[in-house]
C-alpha positions as CSV (number, residue, x, y, z in Angstrom):
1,X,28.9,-13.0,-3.0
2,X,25.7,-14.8,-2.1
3,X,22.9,-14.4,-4.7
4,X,20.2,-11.8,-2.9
5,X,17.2,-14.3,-3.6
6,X,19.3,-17.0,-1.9
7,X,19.7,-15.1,1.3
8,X,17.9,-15.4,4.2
9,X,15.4,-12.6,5.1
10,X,17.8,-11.6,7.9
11,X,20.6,-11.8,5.6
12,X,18.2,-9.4,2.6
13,X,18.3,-7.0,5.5
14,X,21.8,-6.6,6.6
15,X,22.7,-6.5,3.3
16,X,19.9,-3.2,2.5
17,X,20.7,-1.8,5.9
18,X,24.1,-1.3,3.8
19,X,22.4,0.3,1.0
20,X,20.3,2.5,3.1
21,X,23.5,3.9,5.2
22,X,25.3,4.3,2.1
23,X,22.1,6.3,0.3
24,X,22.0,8.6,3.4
25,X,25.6,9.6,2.8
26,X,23.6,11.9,0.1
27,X,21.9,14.0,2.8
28,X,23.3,16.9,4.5
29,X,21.7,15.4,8.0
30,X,24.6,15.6,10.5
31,X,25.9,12.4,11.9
32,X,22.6,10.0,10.9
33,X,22.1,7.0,12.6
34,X,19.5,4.6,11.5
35,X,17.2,2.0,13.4
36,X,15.5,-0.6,12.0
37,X,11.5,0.4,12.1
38,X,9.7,-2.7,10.3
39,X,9.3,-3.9,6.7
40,X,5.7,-4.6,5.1
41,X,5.9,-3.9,1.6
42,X,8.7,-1.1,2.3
43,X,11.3,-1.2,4.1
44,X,11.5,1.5,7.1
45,X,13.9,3.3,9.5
46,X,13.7,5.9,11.8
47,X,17.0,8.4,11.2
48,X,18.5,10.4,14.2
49,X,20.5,13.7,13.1
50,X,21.1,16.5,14.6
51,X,19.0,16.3,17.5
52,X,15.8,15.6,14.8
53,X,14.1,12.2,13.8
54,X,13.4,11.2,10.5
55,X,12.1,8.2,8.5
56,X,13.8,6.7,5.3
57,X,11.5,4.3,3.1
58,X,13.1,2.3,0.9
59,X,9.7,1.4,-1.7
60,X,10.2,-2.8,-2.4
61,X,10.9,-2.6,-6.4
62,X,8.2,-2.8,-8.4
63,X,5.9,-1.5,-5.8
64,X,5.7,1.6,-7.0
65,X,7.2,3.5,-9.7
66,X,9.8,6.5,-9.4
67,X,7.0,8.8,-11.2
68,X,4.6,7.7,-8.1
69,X,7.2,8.1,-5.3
70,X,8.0,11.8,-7.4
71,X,4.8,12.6,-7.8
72,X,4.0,11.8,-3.8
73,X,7.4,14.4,-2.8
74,X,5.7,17.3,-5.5
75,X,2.5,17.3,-3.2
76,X,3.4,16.9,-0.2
77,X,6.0,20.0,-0.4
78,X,2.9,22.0,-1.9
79,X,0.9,20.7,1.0
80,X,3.9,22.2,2.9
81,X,4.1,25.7,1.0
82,X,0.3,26.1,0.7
83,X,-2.1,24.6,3.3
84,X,-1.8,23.8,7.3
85,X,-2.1,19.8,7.0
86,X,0.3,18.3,9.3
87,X,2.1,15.9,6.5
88,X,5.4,14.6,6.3
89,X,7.9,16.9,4.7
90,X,10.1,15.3,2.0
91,X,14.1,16.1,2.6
92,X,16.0,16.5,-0.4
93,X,19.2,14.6,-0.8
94,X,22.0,17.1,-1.3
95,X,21.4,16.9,-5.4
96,X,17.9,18.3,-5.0
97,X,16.2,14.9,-5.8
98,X,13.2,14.0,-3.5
99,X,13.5,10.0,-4.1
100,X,16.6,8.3,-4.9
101,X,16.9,4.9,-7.4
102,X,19.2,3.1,-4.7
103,X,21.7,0.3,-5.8
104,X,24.2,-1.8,-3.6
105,X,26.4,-4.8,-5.2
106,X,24.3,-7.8,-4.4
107,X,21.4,-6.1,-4.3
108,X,19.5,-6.7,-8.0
109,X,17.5,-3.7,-8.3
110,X,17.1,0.0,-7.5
111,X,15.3,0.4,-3.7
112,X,13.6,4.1,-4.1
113,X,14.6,5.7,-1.1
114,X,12.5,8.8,0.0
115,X,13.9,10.7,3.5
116,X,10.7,12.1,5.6
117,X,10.7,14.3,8.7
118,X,8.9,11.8,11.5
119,X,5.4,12.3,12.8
120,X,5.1,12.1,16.5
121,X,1.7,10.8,18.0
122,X,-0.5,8.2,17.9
123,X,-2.5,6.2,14.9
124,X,-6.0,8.0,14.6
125,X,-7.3,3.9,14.7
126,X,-7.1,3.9,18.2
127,X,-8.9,6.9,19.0
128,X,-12.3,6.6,16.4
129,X,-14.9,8.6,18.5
130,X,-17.1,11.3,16.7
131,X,-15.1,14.4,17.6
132,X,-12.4,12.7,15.5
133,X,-14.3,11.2,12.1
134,X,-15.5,14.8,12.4
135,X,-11.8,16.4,12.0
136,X,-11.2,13.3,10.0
137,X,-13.9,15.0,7.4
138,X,-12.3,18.5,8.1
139,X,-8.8,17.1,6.8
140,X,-10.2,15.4,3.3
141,X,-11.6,18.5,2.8
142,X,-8.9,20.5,3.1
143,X,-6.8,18.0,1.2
144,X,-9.2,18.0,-1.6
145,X,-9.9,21.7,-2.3
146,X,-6.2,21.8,-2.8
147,X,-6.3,18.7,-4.9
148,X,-8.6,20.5,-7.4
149,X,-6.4,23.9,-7.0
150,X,-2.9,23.1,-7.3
151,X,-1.3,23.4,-10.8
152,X,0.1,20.0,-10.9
153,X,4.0,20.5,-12.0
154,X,5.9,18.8,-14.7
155,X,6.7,15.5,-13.2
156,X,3.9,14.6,-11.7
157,X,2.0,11.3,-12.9
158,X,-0.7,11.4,-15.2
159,X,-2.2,8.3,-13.8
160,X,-6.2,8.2,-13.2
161,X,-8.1,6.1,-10.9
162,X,-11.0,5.7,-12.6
163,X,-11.9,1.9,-12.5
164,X,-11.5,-0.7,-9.7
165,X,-8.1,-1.9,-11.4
166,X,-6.1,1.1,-11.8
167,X,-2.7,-0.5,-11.8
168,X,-2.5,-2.8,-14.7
169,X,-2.9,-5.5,-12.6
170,X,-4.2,-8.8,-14.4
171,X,-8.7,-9.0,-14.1
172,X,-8.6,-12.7,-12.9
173,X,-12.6,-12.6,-11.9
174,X,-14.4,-10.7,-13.9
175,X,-15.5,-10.5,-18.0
176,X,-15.1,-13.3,-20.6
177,X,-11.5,-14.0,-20.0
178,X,-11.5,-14.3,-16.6
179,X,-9.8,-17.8,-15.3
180,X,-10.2,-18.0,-11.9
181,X,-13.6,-18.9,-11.4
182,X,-15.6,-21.3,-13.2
183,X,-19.2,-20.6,-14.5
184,X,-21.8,-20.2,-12.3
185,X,-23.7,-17.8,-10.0
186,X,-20.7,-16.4,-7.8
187,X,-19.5,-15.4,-11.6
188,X,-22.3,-13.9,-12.5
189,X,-22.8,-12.1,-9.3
190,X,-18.8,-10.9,-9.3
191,X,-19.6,-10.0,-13.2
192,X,-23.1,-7.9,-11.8
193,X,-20.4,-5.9,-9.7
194,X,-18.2,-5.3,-12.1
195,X,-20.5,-3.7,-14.3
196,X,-22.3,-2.0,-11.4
197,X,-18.4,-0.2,-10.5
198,X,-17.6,0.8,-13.8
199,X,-21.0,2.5,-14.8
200,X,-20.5,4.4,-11.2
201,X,-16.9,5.1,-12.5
202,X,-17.9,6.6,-15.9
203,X,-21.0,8.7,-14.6
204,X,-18.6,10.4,-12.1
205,X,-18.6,14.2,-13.2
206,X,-15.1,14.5,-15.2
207,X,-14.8,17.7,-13.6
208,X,-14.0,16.5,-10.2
209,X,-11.0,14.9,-11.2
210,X,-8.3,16.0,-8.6
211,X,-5.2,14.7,-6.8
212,X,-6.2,13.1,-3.9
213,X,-4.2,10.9,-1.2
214,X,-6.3,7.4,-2.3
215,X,-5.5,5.4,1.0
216,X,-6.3,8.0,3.2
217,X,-7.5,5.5,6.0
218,X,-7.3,6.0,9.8
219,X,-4.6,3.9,10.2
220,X,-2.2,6.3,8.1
221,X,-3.3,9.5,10.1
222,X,-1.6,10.0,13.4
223,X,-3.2,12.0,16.0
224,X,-0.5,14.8,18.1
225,X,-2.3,17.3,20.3
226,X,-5.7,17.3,19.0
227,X,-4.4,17.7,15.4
228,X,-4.6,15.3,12.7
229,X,-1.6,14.6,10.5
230,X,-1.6,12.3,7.8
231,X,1.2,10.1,6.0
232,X,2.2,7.4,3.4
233,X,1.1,9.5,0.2
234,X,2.6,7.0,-1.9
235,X,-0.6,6.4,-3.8
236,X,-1.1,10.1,-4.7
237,X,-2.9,10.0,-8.2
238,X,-5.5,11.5,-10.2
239,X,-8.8,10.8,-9.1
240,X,-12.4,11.7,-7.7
241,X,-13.9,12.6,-4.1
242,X,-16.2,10.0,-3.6
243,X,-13.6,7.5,-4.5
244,X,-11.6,8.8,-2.0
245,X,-14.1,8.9,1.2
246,X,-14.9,5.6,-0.3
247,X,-11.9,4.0,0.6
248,X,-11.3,4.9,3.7
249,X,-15.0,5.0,5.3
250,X,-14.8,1.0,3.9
251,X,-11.8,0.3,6.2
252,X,-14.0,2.7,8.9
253,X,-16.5,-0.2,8.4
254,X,-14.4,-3.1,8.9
255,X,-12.8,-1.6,11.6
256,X,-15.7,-0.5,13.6
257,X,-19.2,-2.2,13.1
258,X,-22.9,-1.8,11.2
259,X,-23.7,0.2,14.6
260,X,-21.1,2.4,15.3
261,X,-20.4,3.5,11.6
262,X,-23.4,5.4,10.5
263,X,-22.8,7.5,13.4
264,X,-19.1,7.8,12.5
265,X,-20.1,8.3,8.9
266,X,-22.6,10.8,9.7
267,X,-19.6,13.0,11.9
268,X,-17.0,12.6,9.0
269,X,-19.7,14.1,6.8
270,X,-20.7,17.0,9.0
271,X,-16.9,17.8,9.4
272,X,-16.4,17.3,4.8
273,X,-19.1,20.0,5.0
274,X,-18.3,22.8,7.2
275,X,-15.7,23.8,4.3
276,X,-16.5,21.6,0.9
277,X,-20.0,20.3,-0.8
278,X,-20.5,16.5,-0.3
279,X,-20.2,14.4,-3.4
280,X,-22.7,13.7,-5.6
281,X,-21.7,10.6,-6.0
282,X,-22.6,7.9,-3.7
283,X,-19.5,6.0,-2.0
284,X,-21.2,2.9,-1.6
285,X,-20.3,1.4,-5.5
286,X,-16.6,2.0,-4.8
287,X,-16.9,0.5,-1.8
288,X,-18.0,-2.4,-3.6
289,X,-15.2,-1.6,-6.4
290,X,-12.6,-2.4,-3.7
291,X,-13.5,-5.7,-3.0
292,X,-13.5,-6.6,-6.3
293,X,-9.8,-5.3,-6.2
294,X,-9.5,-7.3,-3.1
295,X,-11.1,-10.9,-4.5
296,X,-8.6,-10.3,-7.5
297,X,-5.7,-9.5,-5.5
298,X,-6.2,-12.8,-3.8
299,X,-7.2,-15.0,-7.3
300,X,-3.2,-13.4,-8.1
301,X,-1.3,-14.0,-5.0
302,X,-3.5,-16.9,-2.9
303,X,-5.5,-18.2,-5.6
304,X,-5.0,-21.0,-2.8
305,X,-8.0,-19.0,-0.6
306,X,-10.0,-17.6,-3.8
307,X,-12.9,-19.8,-3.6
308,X,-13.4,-19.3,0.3
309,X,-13.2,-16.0,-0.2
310,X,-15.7,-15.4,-2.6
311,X,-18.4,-17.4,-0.6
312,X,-17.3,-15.0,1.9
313,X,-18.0,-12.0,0.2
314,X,-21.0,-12.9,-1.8
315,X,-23.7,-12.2,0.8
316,X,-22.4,-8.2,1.3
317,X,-22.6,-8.2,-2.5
318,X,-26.2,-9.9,-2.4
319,X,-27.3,-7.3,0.5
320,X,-25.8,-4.5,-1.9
321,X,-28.0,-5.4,-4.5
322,X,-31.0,-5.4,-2.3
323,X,-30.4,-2.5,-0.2
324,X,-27.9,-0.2,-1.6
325,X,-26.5,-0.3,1.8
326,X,-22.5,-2.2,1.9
327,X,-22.5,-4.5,5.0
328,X,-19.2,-5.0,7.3
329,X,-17.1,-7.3,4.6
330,X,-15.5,-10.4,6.0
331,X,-11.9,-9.9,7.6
């Protein structure tokens, strides 16, 4: 059998498709059949059964860990039981597990396969007007008042996010061992950021540690009859509010521009506060947080496109110092 490394991507896939239809033989869905749905980081199908559609994700190893993927299936069935947000529901394989370690001869290592129901509608992206940011609000809200209420249950991960490298990835840019920039002023501006995130990190109050989705962008909420629904809770951990809104009104930014967003800003705050207090904190350091992430991500993976990059980036965090204010990042 050829090695899986040495296969070509179309041959990877035929040989997973085999893996996947053998992993659903541990569901009672009647009579699945799978199609192929697309593969950027995970791996994706849509499942026919029964008359009902379904999506099976099979998580690229070492993506995330089984703890994650288990800790993702234990909210979203609470989110389920307890609350009206229009999530995924998890299926249990026949054995009661909510993700499955998935092995295959010729296939090296476990593929984590989780079996969702499938969300009809359209992605929230194309559809950014006020009246939506505004329900976009309503829905962090309601996903965060049950973050802070739900007794988490044994299982679930005790992982924080509580610094702009939360995953143990390597810090190639920032602090006295850093390696992938030489000495100079972009260092010492990337360094000024670094120490600007984490003081915003630590001052957070400890008590607004929750569970929250952490990549709850509009491009992983899908809009059915006026409702929003959202999905891929992969990256369900511990962490804080403004963290949270963070993330997602910085992808609001670079998916909109410096004029529209304030406006969409200011609906997905008025729609956060009909039901929950605002943060305390502001977003804008976290903001600045993720491109750090981003910046480092790159000095690991295209160290290649590091330095242009960085001269990219450098005059959002120059205006950040001045202003306070985090301008529409480079694409």
């Amino acid at each position: 059998m050829t090695p899986f490394d040495r296969l070509s991507p179309r041959g990877m896939l035929r040989r997973l498709r085999v893996l996947a239809e053998r992993t659903l033989d541990q569901y009672d869905l009647p009579d699945p059949a799978i199609d192929y749905y697309g593969f950027e980081t995970n791996l994706m199908y849509r499942v026919r059964a029964g008359g009902s559609w379904y999506m099976m994700r099979l998580a690229s190893p070492g993506w995330r860990t089984l703890v994650d993927l288990q800790s993702e299936a234990l909210w979203l069935e609470a989110l389920a039981r307890d609350t009206t947000v229009g999530a995924p529901r998890v299926i249990p394989a026949r054995d009661g597990r909510h993700v499955i370690p998935a092995t295959h001869p010729g296939v090296p290592d476990p593929w984590n396969v989780t079996v969702m129901t499938y969300l009809p509608g359209r992605l929230l992206g194309h559809y950014l007007t006020e009246a939506n940011l505004e329900r976009m609000g309503a829905l962090f809200a309601e996903l965060h008042d049950h973050g802070a209420m739900w007794h988490r249950p044994p299982g679930f991960t005790n992982r924080r996010f509580d610094h702009w490298l939360s995953r143990g990835e390597p810090d190639l840019i920032t602090g006295d061992d850093a390696c992938a920039l030489p000495p100079g002023g972009a260092r010492d501006t990337i360094d000024r950021m670094h120490r600007l995130v984490k003081a915003a990190y630590a001052s957070i109050d400890p008590g607004d540690l929750r569970v929250i989705h952490c990549d709850l962008w509009h491009d992983n909420i899908k809009i059915h009859n006026g409702a929003l629904c959202p999905f891929d809770f992969e990256d369900t951990v511990l962490g804080y509010r403004a963290h949270d809104i963070a993330m997602a009104m910085l992808d609001l930014l670079e998916s909109t521009d410096e004029q529209r967003y304030p406006r969409l800003l200011a609906a997905f705050r008025s729609g956060y506060q009909a039901s929950l207090s605002w943060p305390d904190d502001p977003i804008e350091p976290f903001q600045i947080g993720r491109l750090l992430w981003k910046l480092n991500w790159i000095a690991n993976e295209e160290p290649e496109w590091l330095s242009q990059s960085i001269d990219a980036h450098l005059p959002v965090f120059t205006a950040f110092e001045r202003t306070g204010r985090v301008v529409k990042p480079p694409g």
